[in-house]
BALOBA-1460 file (C-alpha; in Angstrom, 3 decimals):
// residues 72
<rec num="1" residu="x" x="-23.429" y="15.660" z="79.911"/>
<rec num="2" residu="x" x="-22.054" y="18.593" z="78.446"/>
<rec num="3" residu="x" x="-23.831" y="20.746" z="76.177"/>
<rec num="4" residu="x" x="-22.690" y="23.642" z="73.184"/>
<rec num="5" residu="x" x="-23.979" y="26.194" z="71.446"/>
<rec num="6" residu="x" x="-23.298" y="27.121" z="67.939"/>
<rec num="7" residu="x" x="-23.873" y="30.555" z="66.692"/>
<rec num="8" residu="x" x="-23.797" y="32.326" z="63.007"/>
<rec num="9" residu="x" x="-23.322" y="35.315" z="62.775"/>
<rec num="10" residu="x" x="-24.037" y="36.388" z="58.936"/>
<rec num="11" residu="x" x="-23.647" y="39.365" z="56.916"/>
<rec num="12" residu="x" x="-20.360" y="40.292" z="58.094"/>
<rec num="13" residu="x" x="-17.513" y="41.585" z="55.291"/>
<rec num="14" residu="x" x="-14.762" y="39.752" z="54.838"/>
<rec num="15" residu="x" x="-12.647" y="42.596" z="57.217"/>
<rec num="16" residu="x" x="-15.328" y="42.447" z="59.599"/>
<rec num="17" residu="x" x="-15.088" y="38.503" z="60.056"/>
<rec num="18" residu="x" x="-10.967" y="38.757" z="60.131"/>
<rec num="19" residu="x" x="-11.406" y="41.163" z="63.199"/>
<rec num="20" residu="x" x="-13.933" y="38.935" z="64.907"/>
<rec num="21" residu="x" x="-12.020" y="36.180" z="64.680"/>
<rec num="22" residu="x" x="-8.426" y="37.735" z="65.414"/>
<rec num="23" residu="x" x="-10.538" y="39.328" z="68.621"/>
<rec num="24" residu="x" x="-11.813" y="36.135" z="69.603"/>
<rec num="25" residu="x" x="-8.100" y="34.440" z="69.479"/>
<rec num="26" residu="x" x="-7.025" y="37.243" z="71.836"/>
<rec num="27" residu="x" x="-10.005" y="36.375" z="74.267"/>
<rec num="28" residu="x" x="-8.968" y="32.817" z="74.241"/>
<rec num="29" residu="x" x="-5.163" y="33.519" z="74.190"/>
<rec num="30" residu="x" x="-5.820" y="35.511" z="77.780"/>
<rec num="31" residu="x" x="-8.368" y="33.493" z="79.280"/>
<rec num="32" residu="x" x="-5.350" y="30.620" z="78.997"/>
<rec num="33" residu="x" x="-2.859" y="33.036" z="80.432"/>
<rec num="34" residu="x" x="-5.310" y="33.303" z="83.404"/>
<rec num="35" residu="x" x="-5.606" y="29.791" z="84.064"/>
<rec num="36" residu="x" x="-1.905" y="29.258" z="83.759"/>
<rec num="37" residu="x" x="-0.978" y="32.187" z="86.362"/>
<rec num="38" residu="x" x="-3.500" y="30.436" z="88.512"/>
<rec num="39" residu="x" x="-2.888" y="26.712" z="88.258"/>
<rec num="40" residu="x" x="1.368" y="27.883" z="88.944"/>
<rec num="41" residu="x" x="0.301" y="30.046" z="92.081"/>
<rec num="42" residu="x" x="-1.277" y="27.038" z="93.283"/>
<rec num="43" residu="x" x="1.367" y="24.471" z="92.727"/>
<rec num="44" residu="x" x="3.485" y="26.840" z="94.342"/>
<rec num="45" residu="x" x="1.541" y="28.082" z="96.949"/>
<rec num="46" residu="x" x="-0.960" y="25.587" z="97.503"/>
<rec num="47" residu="x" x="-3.548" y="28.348" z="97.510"/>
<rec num="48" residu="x" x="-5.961" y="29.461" z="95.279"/>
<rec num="49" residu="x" x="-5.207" y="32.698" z="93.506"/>
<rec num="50" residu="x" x="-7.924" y="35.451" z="93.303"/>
<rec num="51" residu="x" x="-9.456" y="37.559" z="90.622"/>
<rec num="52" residu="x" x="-8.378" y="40.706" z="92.036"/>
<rec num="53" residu="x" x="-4.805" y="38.980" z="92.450"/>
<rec num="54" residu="x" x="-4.711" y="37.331" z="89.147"/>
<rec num="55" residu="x" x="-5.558" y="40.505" z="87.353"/>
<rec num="56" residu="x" x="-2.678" y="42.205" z="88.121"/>
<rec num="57" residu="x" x="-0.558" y="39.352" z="87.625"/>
<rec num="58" residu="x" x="-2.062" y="39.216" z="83.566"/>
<rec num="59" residu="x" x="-2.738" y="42.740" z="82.775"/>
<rec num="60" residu="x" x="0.925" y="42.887" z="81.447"/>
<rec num="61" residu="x" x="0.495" y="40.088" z="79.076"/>
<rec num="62" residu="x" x="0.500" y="41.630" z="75.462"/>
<rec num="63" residu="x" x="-2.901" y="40.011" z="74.535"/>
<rec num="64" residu="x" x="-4.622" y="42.438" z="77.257"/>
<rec num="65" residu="x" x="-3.047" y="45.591" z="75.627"/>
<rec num="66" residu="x" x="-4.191" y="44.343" z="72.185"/>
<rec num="67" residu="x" x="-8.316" y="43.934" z="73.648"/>
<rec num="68" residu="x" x="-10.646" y="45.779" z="73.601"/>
<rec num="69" residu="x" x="-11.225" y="47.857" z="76.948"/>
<rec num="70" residu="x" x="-14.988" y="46.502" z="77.741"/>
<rec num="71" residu="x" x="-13.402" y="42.424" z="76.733"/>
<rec num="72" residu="x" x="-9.929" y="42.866" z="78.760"/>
């Protein structure tokens, strides 16, 4: 069973929301880069990769640089 949560956030401007939302693409956008690095360190080294490893491995990826310090 899998279960989501919804949540509204209201009485944002219109700048405020664009932000949010561009933010949020960038979260996404890395969290896939560091579940690609992993899944290709596996296939190729039939290991797991670890956080510590897989940070430095993504921390060059433009959509860290564009983050926010405390979300990157």
């Amino acid at each position: 069973m899998l279960v989501t949560q919804a949540i509204q956030v209201r009485g944002l401007t219109a700048e405020q929301y664009e932000i949010l939302r561009y933010q949020c693409r960038l979260a996404k956008n890395m969290y896939n880069v560091g579940l690609y690095t992993v899944r290709q360190f596996f296939f190729a080294e039939n290991r797991f990769l670890a956080y510590e490893s897989n940070y430095h491995h993504c921390k060059d990826n433009e959509n860290y640089g564009l983050l926010y310090s405390q979300v990157a």
